[in-house]
Rosetta silent file (secondary structure, phi, psi, omega in degrees, C-alpha in Angstrom):
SEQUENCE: XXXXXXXXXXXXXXXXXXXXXXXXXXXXXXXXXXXXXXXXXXXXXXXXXXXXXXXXXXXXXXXXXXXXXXXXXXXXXXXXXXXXX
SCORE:     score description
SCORE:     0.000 S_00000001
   1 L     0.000  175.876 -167.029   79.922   82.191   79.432 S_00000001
   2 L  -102.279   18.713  168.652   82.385   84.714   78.683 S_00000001
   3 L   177.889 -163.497 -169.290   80.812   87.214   80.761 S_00000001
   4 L  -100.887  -54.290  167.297   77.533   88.170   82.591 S_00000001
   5 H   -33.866  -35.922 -177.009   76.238   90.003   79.500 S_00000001
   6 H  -107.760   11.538  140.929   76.451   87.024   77.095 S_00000001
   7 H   -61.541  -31.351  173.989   75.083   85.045   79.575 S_00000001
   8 H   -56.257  -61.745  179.019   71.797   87.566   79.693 S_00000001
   9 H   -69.785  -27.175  175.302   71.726   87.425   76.130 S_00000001
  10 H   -50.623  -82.104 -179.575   72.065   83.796   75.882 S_00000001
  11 H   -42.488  -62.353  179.361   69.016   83.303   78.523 S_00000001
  12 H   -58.297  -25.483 -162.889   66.919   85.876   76.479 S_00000001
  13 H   -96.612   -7.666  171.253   67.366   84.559   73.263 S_00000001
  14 H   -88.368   10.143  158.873   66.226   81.097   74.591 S_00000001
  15 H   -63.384  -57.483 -175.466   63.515   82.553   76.398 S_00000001
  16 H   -81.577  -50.458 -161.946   62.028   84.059   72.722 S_00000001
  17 H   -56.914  -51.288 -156.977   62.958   80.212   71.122 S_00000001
  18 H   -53.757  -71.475  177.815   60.485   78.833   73.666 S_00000001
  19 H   -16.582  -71.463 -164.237   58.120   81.656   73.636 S_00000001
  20 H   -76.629  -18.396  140.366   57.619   81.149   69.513 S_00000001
  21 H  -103.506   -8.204  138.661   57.270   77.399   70.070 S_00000001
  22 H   -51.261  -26.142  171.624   55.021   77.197   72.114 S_00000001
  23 H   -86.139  -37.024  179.346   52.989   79.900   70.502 S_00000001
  24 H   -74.857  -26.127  -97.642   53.589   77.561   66.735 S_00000001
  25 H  -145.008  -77.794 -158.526   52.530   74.810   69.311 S_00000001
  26 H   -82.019  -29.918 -177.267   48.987   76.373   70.232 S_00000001
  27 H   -67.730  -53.070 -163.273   48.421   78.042   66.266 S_00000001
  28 H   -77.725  -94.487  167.117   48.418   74.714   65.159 S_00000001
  29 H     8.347  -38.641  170.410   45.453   73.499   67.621 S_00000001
  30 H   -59.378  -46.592 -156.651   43.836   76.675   67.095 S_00000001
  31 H   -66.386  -42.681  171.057   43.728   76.016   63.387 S_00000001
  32 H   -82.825  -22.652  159.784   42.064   72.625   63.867 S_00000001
  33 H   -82.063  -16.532  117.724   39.575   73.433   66.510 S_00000001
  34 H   -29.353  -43.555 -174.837   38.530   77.013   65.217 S_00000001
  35 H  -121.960  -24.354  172.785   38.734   76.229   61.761 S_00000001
  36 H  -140.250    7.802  157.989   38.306   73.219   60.432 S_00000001
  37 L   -93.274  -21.705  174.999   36.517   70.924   62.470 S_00000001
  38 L   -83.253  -34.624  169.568   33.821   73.735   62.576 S_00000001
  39 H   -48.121  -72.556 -171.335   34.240   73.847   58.858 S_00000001
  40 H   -47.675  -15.209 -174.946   33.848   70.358   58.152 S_00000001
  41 H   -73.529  -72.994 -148.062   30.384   70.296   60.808 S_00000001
  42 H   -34.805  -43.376  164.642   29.176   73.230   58.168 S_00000001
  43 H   -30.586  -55.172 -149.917   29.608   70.890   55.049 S_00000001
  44 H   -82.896  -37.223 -168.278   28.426   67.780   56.672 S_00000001
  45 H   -60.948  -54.376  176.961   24.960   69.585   57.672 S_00000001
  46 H   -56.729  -15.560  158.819   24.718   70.675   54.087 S_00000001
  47 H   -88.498    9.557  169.649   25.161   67.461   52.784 S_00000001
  48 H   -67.178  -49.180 -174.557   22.539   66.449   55.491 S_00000001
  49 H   -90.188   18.270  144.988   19.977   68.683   53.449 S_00000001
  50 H   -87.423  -21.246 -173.086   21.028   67.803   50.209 S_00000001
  51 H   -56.254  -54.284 -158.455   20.664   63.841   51.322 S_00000001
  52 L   -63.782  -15.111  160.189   17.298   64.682   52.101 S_00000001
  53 L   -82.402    5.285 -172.295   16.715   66.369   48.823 S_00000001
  54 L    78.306    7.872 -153.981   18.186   63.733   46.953 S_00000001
  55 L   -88.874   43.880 -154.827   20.912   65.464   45.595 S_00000001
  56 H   -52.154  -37.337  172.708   23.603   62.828   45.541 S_00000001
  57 H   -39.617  -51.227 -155.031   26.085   64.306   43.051 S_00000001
  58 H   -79.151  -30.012 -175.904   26.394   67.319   45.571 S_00000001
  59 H   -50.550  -71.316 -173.244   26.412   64.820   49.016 S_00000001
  60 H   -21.885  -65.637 -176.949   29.246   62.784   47.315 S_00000001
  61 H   -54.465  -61.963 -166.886   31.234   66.302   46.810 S_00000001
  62 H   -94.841   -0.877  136.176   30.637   67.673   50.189 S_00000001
  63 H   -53.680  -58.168  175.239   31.214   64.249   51.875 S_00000001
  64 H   -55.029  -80.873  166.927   34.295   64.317   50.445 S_00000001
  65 H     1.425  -79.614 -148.803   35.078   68.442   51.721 S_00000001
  66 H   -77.902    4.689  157.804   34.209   67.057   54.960 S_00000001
  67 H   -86.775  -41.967 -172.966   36.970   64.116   54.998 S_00000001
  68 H   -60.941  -23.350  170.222   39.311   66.267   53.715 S_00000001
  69 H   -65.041  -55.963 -165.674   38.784   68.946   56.617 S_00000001
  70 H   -59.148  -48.175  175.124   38.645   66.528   58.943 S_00000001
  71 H   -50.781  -57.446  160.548   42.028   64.653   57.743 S_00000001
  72 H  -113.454   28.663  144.280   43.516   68.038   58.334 S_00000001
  73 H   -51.144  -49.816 -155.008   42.237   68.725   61.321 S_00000001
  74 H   -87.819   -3.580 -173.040   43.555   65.454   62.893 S_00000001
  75 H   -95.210  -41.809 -170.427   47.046   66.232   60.726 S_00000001
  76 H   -59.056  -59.831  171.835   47.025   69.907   62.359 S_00000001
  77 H   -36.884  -43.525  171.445   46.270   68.122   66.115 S_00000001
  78 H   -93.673    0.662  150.547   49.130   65.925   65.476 S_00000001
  79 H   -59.143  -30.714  172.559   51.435   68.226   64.328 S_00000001
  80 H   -68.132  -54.238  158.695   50.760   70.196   67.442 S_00000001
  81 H    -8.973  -92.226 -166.878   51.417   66.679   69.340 S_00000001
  82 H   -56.643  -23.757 -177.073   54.685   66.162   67.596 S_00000001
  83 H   -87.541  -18.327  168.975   56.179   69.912   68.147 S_00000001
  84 H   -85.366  -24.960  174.753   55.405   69.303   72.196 S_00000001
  85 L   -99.240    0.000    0.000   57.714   66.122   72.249 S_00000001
């Protein structure tokens, strides 16, 4: 470097690059275990008690809800994946 100062600064600002991927790193993991794998249980029990009510239009709908949560759950988890390698 061209001195000890822009060496400092150098080291600091790649210090914050880590910092902010690692933190993007852990949001996306949060999002799918916090949010939408807990979503998707909350669906699938309610289409438990409409199965048992018979209610198929409404299972069919909130079967579907609960692949689509689930799909991007497992897309947030591997997004997290792919930003660690």
């Amino acid at each position: 470097m061209c001195s000890a100062v822009c060496s400092r600064v150098i080291t600091e600002a790649d210090d914050i690059r880590d910092y902010q991927h690692n933190r993007s790193t852990r949001s996306w993991r949060l999002i799918a275990y916090a949010l939408l794998f807990p979503v998707a249980f909350v669906f699938l029990v309610f289409a438990g008690f409409r199965i048992w009510a018979r209610e198929w239009p409404i299972v069919w709908l909130l079967l579907g809800v609960v692949f689509i949560f689930v799909l991007m759950g497992f897309g947030c988890l591997r997004l997290g994946k792919k930003m660690v390698s």
